[in-house]
N, C-alpha and C positions, 0 to 999 in steps of 0.2 A: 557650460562646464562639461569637460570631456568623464564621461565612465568607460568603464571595462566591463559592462554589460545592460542589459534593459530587463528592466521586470515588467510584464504582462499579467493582468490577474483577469481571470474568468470568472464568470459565474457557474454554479454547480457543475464543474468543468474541473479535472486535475488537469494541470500543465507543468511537466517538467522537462529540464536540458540535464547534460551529462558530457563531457567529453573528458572523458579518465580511461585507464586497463583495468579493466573487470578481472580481479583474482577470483576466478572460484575453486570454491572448497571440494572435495570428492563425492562425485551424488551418494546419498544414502539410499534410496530406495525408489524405483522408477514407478510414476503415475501416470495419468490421464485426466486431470481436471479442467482442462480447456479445451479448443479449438478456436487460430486464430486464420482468420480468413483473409488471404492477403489480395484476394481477386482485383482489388485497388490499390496492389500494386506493381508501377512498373519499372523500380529499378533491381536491378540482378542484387546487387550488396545488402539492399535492405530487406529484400526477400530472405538471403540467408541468415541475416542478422537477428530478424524474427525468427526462424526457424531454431536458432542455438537458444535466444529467450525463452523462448517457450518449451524447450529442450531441457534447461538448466532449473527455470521453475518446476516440470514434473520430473525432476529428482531429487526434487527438496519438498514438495509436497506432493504426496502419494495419495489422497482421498481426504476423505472428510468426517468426523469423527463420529463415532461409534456412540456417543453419548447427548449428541446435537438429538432434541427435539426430532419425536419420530412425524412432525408435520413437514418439517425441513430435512430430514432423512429419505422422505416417500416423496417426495416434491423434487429436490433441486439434483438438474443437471448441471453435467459440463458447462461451464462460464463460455460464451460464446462471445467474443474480443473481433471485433471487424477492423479490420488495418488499412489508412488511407497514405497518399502524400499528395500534397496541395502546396499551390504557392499562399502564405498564411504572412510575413512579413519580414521578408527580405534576409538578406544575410544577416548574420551572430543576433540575431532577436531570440525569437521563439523556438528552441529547437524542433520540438515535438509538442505535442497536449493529449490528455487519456482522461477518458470518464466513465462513469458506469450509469448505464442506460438502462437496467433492470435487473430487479433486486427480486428475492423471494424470502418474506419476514412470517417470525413465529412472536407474537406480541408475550410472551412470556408469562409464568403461572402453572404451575397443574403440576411440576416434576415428571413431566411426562420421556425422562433421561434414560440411560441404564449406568449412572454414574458409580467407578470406583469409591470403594469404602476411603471416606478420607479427601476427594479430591475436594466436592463442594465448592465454598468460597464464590466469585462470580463465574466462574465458570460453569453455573448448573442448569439447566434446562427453565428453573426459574425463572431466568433474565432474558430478555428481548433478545432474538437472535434476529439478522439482516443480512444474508448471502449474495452477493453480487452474483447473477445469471447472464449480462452481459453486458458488455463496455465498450469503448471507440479510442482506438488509434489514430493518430494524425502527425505525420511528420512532413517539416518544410522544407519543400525543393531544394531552396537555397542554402543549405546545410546541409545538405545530403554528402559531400566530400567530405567536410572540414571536421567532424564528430566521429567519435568511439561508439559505430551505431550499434554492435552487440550490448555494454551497457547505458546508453540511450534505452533501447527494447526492454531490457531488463526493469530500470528505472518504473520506467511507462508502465508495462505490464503487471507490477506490483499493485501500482493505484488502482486498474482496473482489475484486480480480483479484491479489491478492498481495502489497502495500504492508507492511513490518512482519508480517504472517502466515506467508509464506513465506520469510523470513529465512534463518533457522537450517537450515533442510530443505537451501536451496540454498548451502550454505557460506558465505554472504554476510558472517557475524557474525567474529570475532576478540576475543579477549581480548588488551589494549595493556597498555603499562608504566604508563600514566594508572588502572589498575587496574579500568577499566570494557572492555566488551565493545561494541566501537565494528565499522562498516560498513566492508566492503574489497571488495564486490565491483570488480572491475574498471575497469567504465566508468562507475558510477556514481563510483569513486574517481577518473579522470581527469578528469570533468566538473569535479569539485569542488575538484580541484590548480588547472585553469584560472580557474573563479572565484574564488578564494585569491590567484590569482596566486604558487603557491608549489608547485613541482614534488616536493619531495622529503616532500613529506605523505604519510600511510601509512594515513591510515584518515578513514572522515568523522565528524564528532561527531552524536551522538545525543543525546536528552533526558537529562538529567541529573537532575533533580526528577519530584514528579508523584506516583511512586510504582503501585505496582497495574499497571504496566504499560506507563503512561503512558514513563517515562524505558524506554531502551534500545529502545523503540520507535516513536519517531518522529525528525524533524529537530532538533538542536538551537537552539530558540530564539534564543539568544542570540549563536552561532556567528555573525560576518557574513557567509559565505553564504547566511544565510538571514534575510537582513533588507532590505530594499527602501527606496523611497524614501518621505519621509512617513511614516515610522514603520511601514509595511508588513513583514507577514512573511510567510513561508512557508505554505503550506496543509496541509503534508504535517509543519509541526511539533505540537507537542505543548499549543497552547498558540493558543484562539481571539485575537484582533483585529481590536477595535473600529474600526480607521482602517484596515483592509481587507489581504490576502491576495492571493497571487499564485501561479504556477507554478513552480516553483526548478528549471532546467536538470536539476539533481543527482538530481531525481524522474524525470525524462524517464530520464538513467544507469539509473538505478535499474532500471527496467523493462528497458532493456535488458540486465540483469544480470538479469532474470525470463523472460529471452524474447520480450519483445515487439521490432517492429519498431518506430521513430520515426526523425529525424532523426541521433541520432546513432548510428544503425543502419539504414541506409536499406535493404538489400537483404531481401524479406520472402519468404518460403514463398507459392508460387502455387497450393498442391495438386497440387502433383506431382510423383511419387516417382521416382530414376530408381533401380535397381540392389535388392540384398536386404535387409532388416529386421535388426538385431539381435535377439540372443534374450533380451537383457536389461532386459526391462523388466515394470512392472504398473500397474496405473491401481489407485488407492485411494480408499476413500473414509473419512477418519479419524473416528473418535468424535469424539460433538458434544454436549458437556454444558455447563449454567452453574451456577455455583459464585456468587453474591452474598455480598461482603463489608459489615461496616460502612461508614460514611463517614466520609471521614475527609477531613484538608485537609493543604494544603501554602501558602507561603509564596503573594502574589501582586504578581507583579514589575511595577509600572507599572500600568498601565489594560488587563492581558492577564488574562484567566481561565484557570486550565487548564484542558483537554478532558477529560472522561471517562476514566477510566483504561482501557487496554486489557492485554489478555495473549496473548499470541504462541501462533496455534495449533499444537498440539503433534501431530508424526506418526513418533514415535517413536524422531526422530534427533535432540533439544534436549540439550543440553549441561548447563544451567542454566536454572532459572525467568528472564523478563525479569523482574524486580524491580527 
């Protein structure tokens, strides 16, 4: 039976495709939280295609926040993202794959924060923090023409500063009465009550199809949160479009439930420590193996593709496979 795409699922490995117009929104405020090294690579388009990702990412995040655990404050660099392209499986397969290859964790306890009156909630220095320090890019030859490789980069780039990868690590996940394992961090769940327009929501939706990876680890499609004008979805769902992508607030939450500073965390870490360290902390760097399954398909809803299946990298605190 003929589909209209393959799903590939890795092991502790994010892999995603994209071929949409990337709308973005007007930077708020210009950073420095990565460096991606493209020394592997050698086509001219994807060189600048990365360079505008990672362009686009530090002006929507500008640092990393002010009230992160002063063990992950004094510890973590710039995320360091190594960018390849390899022959990986032919044409319309695999567009890309991204993972994160080293992390820097605060096992959580002590209030060791300088948290706003009022913020609290999971957001406090209490709870397990996991920073991705650095990740791997991989895009396939044989798709190198036919894809939107600025969001392609973009996509990818997400997972490897911790999009879906660092989930589970930093308590982000819950198990609901809807019987799936839906998103509650914090601010990313406030973001998304305000776009809802509905205050007493308890969790955000995640993909629900897909399969390999794909569902429980990205936005929900079909959720209208994450559906735009013109037929437009989200970048950070599960689920390429051809009438074009955009930035969904609830991404922006998100990260600030990862640590990073943006708009709706404006106060960021200046590099400088005042007072003593915690003694509770370690910087990791987790096992990093792939596992290739068959291919296999799933339904396709409208004029959308699903993405490549991904699988949530694992460091030794997952509850349950994303399945």
């Amino acid at each position: 039976m003929r589909t209209s795409f393959k799903q590939i699922v890795f092991s502790a490995v994010v892999m995603a495709v994209t071929a949409c117009t990337f709308m973005a929104p007007a930077p708020a405020q210009a950073g420095d939280i990565m460096d991606v090294n493209t020394s592997g690579i050698t086509d001219f388009r994807l060189r600048q295609a990365l360079s505008q990702a990672e362009s686009f990412w530090e002006s929507q995040l500008f640092g990393i926040r002010n009230d992160l655990p002063r063990a992950i404050k004094s510890n973590w660099n710039k995320v360091q993202i190594f960018a390849t392209q390899a022959d990986v499986d032919g044409p319309g397969g695999a567009l890309a794959f991204a993972g994160v290859t080293s992390t820097i964790e605060y096992g959580g306890g002590g209030g060791f924060g300088n948290l706003p009156p009022g913020f609290g909630g999971q957001n406090s220095a209490g709870r397990p923090w996991v920073m991705s320090q650095a990740g791997t890019m991989t895009f396939d030859n044989a798709d190198l023409g036919a894809n939107d490789l600025v969001a392609t980069a973009i996509h990818e780039m997400a997972h490897a500063l911790g999009f879906g990868t660092l989930w589970e690590q930093n308590e982000l996940l819950a198990d609901q009465p809807n019987g799936f394992r839906e998103y509650v961090g914090t601010r990313g769940l406030d973001v998304y009550r305000g776009v809802r327009g509905d205050p007493t929501l308890t969790w955000v939706s995640l993909e629900k199809i897909g399969g390999g990876g794909t569902a429980g680890a990205h936005w929900d499609t079909f959720d209208p949160a994450f559906q735009g004008p013109g037929g437009t979805t989200a970048i950070m769902t599960g689920f390429a479009n051809p009438l074009g992508t955009f930035l969904s607030d609830v991404t922006l939450g998100q990260f600030v439930d990862l640590g990073f500073a943006n708009r709706f965390h404006p106060d960021f870490f200046d590099g400088v420590i005042v007072g003593g360290f915690p003694d509770k902390w370690t910087i990791q760097a987790p096992p990093f193996s792939f596992r290739q399954a068959h291919p296999s398909s799933v339904p396709e809803p409208g004029s959308l593709a699903v993405l490549a299946g991904l699988t949530v990298l694992a460091l030794g605190r997952r509850r349950r496979a994303q399945d």
